[in-house]
C-alpha positions as CSV (number, residue, x, y, z in Angstrom):
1,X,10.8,4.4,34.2
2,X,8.9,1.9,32.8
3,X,10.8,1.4,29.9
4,X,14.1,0.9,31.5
5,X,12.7,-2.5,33.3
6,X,12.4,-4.0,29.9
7,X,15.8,-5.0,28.6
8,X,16.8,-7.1,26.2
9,X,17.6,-9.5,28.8
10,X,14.4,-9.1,30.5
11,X,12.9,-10.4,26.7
12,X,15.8,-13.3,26.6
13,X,14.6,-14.8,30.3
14,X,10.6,-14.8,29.0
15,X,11.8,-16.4,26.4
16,X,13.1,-19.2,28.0
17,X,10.2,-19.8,30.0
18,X,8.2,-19.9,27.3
19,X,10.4,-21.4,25.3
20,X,9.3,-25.0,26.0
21,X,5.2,-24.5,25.3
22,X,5.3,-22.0,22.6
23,X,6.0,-22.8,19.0
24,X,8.9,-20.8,17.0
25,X,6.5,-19.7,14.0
26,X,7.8,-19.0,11.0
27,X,8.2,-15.3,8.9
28,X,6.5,-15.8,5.8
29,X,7.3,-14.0,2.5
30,X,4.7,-12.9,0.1
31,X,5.0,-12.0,-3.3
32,X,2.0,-10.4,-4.7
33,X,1.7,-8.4,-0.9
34,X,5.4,-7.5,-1.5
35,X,4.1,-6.5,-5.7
36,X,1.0,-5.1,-4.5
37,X,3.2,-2.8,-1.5
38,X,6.1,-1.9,-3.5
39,X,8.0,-3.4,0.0
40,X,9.3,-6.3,0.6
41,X,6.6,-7.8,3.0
42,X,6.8,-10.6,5.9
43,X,4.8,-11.8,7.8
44,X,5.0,-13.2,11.3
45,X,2.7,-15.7,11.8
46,X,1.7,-16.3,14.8
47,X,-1.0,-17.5,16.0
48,X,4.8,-16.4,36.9
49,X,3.1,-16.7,40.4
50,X,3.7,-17.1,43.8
51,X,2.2,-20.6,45.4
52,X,-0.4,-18.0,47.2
53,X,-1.3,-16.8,43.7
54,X,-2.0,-20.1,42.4
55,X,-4.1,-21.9,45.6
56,X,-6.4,-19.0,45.2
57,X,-6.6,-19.7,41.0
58,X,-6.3,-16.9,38.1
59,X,-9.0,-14.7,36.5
60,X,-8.6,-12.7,33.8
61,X,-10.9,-10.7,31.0
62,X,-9.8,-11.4,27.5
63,X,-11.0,-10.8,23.9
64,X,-9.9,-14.6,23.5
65,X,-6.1,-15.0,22.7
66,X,-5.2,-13.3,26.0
67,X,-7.5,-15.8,27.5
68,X,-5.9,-19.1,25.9
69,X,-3.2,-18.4,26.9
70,X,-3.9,-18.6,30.5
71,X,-5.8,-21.0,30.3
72,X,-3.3,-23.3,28.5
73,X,-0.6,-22.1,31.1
74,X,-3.2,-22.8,34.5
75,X,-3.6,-26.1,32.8
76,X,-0.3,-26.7,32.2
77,X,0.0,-25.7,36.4
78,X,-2.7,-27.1,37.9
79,X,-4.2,-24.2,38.4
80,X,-7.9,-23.1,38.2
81,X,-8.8,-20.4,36.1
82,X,-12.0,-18.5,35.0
83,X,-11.8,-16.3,31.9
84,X,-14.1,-13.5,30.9
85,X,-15.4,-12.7,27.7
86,X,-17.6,-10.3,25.9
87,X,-20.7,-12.1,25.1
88,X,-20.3,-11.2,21.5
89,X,-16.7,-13.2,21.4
90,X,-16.0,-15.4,18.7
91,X,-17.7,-18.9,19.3
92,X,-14.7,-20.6,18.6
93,X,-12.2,-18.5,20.8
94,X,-14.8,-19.3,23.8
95,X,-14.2,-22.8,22.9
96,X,-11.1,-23.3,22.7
97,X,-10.4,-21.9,25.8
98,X,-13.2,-24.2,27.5
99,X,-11.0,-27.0,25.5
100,X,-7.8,-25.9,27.8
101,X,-9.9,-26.2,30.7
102,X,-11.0,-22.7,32.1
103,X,-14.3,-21.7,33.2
104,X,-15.8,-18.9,31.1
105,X,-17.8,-16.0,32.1
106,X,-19.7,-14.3,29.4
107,X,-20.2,-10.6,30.2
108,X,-21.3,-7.3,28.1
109,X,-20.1,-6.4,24.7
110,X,-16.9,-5.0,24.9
111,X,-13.6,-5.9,26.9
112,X,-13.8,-3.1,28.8
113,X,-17.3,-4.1,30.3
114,X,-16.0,-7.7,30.6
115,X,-13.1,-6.7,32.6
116,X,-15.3,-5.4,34.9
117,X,-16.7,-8.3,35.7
118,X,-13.4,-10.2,35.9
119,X,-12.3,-7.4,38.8
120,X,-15.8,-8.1,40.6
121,X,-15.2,-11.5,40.7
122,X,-11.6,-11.0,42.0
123,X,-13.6,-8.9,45.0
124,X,-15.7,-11.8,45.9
125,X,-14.0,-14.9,44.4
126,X,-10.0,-13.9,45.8
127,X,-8.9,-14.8,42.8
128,X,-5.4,-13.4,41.3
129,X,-6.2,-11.2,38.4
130,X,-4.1,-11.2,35.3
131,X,-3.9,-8.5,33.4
132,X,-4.5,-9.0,29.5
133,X,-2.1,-6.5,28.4
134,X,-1.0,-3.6,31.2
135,X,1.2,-6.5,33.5
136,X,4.9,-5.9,32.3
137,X,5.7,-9.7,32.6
138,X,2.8,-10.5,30.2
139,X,4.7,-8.1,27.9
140,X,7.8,-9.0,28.2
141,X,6.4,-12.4,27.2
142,X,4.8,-11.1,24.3
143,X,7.9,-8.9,23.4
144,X,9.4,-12.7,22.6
145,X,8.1,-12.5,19.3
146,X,10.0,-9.4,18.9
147,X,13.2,-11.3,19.6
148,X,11.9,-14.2,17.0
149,X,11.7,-11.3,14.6
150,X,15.5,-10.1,14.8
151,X,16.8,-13.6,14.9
152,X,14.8,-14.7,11.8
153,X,15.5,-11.1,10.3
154,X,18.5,-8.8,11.8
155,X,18.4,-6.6,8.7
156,X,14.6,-5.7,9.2
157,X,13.4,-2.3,8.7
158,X,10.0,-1.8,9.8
159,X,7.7,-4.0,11.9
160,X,4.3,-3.1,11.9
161,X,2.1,-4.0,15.3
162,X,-1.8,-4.3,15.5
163,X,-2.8,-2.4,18.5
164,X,-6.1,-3.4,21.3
165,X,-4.8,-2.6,24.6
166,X,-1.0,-2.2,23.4
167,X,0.4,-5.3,25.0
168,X,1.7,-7.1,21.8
169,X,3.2,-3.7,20.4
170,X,4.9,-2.7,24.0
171,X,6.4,-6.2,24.0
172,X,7.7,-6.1,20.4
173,X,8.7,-2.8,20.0
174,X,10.8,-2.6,23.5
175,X,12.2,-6.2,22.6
176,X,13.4,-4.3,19.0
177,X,14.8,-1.3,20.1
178,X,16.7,-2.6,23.0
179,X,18.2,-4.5,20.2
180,X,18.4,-2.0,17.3
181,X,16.9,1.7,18.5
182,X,16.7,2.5,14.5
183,X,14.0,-0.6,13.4
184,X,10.9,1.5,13.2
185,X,7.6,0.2,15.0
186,X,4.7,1.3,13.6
187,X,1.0,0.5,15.0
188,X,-2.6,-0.2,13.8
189,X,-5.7,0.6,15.2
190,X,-9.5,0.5,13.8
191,X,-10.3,4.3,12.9
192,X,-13.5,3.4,15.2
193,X,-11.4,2.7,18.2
194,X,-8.3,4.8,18.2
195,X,-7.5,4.8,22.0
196,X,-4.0,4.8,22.0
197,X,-3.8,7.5,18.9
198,X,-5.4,9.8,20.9
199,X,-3.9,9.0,24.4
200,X,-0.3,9.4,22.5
201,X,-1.5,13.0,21.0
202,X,-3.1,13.9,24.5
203,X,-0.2,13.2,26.5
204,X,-2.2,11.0,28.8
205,X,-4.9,8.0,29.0
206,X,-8.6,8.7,27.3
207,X,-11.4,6.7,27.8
208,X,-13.3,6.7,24.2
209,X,-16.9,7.7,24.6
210,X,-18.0,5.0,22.4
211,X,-16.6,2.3,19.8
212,X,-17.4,1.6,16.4
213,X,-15.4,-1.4,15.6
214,X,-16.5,-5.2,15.2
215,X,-13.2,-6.6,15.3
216,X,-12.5,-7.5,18.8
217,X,-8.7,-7.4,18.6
218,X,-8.7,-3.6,17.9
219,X,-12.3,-3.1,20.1
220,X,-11.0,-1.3,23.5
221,X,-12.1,1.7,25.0
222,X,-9.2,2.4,27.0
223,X,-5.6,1.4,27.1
224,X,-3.1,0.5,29.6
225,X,-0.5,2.7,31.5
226,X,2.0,1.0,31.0
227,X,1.6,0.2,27.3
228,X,0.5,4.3,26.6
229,X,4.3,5.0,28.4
230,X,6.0,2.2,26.4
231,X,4.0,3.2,23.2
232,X,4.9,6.8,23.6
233,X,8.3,6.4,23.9
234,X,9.0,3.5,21.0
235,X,6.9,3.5,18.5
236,X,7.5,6.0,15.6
237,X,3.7,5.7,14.4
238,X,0.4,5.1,14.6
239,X,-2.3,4.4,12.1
240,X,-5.7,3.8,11.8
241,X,-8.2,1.8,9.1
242,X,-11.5,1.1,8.8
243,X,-13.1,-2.0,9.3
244,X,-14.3,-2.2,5.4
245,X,-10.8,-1.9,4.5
246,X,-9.4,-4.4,7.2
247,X,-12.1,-6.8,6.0
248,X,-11.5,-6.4,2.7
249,X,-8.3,-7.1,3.0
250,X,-8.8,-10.4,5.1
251,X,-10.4,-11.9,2.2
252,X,-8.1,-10.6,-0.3
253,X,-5.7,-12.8,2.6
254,X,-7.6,-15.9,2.2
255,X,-7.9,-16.0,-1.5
256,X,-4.6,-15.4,-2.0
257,X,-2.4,-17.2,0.6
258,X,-4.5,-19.6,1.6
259,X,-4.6,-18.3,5.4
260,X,-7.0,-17.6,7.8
261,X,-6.1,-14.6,9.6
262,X,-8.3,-12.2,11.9
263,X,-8.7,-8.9,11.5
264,X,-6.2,-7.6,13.7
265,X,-3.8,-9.7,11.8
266,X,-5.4,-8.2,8.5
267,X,-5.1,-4.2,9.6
268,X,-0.4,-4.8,9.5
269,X,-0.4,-5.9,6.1
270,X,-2.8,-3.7,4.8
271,X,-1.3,-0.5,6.7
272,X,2.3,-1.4,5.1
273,X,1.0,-0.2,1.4
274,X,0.2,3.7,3.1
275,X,2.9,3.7,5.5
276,X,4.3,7.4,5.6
277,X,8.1,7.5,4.9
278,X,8.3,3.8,2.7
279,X,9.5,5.3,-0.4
280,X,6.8,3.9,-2.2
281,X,6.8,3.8,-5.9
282,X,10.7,3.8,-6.6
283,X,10.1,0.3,-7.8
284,X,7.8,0.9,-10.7
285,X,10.6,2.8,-12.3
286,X,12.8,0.2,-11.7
287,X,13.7,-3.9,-13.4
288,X,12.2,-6.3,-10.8
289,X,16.0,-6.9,-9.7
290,X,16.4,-3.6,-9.0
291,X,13.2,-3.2,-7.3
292,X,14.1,-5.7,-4.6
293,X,17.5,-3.9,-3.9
294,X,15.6,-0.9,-2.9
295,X,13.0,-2.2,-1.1
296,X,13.0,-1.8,2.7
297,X,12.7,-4.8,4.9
298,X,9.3,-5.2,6.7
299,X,7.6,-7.6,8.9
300,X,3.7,-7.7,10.3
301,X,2.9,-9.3,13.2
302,X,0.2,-11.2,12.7
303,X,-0.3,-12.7,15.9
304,X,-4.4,-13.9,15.0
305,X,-2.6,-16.3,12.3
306,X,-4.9,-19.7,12.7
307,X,-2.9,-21.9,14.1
308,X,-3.6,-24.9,12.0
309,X,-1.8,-23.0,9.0
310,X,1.0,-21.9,11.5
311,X,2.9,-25.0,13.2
312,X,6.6,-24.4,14.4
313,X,7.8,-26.8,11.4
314,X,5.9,-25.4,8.2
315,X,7.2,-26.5,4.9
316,X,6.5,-25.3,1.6
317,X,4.2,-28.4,1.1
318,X,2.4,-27.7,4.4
319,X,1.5,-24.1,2.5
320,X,1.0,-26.0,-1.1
321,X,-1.9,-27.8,0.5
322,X,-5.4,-26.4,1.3
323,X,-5.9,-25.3,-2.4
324,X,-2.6,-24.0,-2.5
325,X,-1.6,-20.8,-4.4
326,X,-2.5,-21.3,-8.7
327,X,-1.1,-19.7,-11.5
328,X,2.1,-21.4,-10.4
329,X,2.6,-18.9,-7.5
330,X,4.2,-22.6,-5.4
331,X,5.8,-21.4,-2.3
332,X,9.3,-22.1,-1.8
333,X,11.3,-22.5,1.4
334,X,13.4,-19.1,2.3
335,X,16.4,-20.0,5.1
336,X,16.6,-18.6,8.2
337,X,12.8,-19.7,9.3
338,X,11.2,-17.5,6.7
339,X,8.8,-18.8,4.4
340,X,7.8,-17.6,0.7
341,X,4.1,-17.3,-0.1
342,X,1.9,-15.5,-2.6
């Protein structure tokens, strides 16, 4: 099985080869999300080929993140690589991965339609497609922040996963459970793009007729195979928001931490406070003191985290600046790589 390819070691090897490009970001802690939740809320902020592969160059399709990241890494080889993205993709994603050197392609609306073109291209260009989230090396890549999770945070409960194609979420939650099978993994998806909520109920892949979801994280039509098998047998949830609520709640983000998030970063946070099973509202009973000791322990990867507010070596001055918090909500260092905001 699929599953059974993924071990923890798998996770521990990506993460060495990644290790010496990619920044350790920090958890940070939130106060007024932990108040607001009535849990006690972190956030994870994040913002291989053979020498055939690489003479012939990489291609892939990509919302943007996916396709930074190749780029970055073909830069970082040598290696030419073409990227395509929906023609409605954030202007800045499209430049920053023209700033790592790729060649963008700008094709359709929707990943699904620029994917198509990427796979046409690989037909008459030769080039050696990468999958943005079905390749089980990309995942166990991605699964990395999983492990940064439980090294930051053993004692975490719950990790909640924003969910496009399922890469990030397959990664993660087989990187958890081969370390602890009882941390739950729960996912979020836009209400107006629920493919993998309805491919778990079904039993099997379903292409959605049509999307209604502007937030290009969340936007596919049709998940992987490998992430619907993964996702079926590790993750104990799934949920699914709106975009007026997501959006909402990105604002409610900036005002009050002082970071820029996307929306797909947005949806984990704002799922936490209707999580089934949380215990919600034991707290309110409760002395503050109290309330913390039964709180349960959980993190959101927030993987869309700008970067700028997210380097490996944050400090609590790092998040006091750019209008930091008021009301003398200061953040304050937490050990262990985890960071206190408000």
């Amino acid at each position: 099985m699929v599953v059974a390819e993924l071990s923890t070691a798998t996770f521990r090897d990506a993460q060495k080869h990644v290790g010496a490009h990619a920044h350790r970001t920090p958890l940070l802690a939130s106060r007024t999300l932990s108040d607001v939740t009535g849990l006690d809320v972190l956030l994870k902020a994040e913002s291989h080929l053979t020498d055939e592969e690489k003479r012939a160059g990489v291609i892939c399709s990509s919302a943007g993140n996916h396709a930074q990241g190749v780029a970055l890494a073909a830069a970082l080889h040598g290696i030419r690589a073409v990227v395509v993205m929906a023609e409605n993709a954030t202007p800045a994603k499209i430049e920053a991965t023209r700033g790592y050197g790729a060649e963008v392609v700008l094709h359709g609306t929707i990943w699904d339609e620029a994917n198509e073109k990427a796979l046409e291209l690989v037909e008459t260009g030769g080039f050696t497609y990468i999958h943005p989230f079905d390749d089980l090396e990309l995942i166990a890549g991605q699964g990395t922040l999983g492990l940064e999770i439980y090294d930051a945070l053993p004692e975490v409960h719950t990790v909640v996963v924003p969910i496009g194609g399922g890469g990030l979420i397959s990664g993660v939650a087989a990187a958890l459970k081969s370390l602890n099978p009882k941390i739950r993994i729960v996912g979020v998806e836009s209400s107006g793009a629920p493919a993998m909520q309805r491919s778990v109920a079904e039993g099997h892949r379903i292409e959605l007729e049509e999307v209604h979801c502007s937030i290009d994280g969340l936007k596919v039509k049709r998940v992987g195979q490998n992430t619907l098998d993964i996702v079926t047998r590790m993750v104990d949830d799934i949920v699914t928001l709106p975009d007026e609520r997501i959006f909402e709640a990105l604002l409610w983000t900036l005002a009050r931490t002082k970071i820029v998030v996307e929306g797909a970063a947005t949806s984990t946070w704002i799922s936490s406070a209707v999580l089934p099973g949380t215990e919600r509202g034991r707290r309110r009973h409760k002395p503050r003191q109290a309330a913390r000791e039964v709180r349960k322990r959980v993190t959101v990867d927030c993987e869309d985290f700008c970067p700028n507010f997210c380097p490996s070596e944050l400090t609590s001055a790092d998040l006091a600046s750019s209008s930091g918090p008021k009301n003398g909500d200061s953040p304050v260092a937490r050990p262990s790589n985890r960071r206190l905001i408000t």
